[in-house]
N, C-alpha and C positions, 0 to 999 in steps of 0.2 A: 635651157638645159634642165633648169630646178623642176620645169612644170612636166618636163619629157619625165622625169624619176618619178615623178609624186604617180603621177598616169600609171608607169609601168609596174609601181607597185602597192597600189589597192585594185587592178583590176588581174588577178589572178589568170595564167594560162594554162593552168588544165580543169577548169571550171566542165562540172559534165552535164546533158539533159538528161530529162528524165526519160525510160524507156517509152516509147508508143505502142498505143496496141496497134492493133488492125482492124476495120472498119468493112465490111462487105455491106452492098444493096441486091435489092432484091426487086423487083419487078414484076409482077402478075397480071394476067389479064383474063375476059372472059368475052367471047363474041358471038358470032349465031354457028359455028362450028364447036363453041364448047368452053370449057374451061382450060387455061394455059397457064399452070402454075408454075412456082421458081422454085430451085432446092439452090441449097449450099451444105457443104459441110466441114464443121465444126471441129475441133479438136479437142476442145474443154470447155468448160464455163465459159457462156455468154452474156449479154443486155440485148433483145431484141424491141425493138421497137417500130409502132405501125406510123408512120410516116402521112401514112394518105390515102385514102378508099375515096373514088370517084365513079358514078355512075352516068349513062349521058340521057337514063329516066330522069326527067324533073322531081325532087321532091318524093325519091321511093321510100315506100314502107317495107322494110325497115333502112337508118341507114344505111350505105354499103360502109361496111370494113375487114378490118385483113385475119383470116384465118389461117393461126399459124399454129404448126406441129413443128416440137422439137423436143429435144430429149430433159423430159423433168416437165413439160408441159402439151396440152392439145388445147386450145380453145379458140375465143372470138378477143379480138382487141378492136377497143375503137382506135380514131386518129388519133396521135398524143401520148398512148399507154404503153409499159413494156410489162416486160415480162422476164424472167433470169433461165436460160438452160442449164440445166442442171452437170452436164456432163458430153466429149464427143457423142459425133452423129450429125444426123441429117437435120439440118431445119426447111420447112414448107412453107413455102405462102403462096394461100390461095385469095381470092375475092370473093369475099361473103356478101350477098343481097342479089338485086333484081339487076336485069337490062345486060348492055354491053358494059362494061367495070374496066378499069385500071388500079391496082392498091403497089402500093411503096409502102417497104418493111429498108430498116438497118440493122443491121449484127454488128455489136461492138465487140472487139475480142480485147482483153485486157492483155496488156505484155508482159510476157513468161517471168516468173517469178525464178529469180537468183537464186 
């Protein structure tokens, strides 16, 4: 009974976690029909980041990586980098380089401030 009491009172019952954000992927491709990009959209401040540019040219100049538009930003990301959107809207990702491509992007959404 002593050790049931001691248990039930250092471990606290309404202990809270913390909020989560939300996490969207993204997918893009490019094949002998074209370019096949991915949108999402946004509500506020983002973290996007290019996850993975894959071409099935051995070895193209340049690498492939992920070409993303979103609001506060337009540019080139390698695998690895992010980047912060500045505000809602659309984000893009397309497949930057040669051949037939695959690139992976993730949108992190921070959770709504109290």
């Amino acid at each position: 009974m002593l050790a049931v009491g001691i248990l039930t009172s250092t471990f606290p019952g309404d202990a809270q976690r913390a909020p989560r954000g939300k996490v969207t992927s993204l997918q893009a491709t490019s094949d002998q029909s074209g370019p096949h990009p991915a949108t999402a959209e946004i509500a506020g401040p983002a973290t996007i980041m290019c996850i993975n540019a894959t071409s099935e040219t051995p070895n193209p100049p340049p690498l492939p990586n992920c070409r993303i538009t979103a609001p506060g930003f337009s540019g080139v990301l390698n695998k690895g980098q992010t980047v912060d959107a500045t505000g809602a809207g659309t984000v893009t990702l397309r497949c930057n380089g040669q051949g037939y491509m695959r690139c992976n992007a993730r949108i992190d959404i921070p959770p709504a401030a109290k």
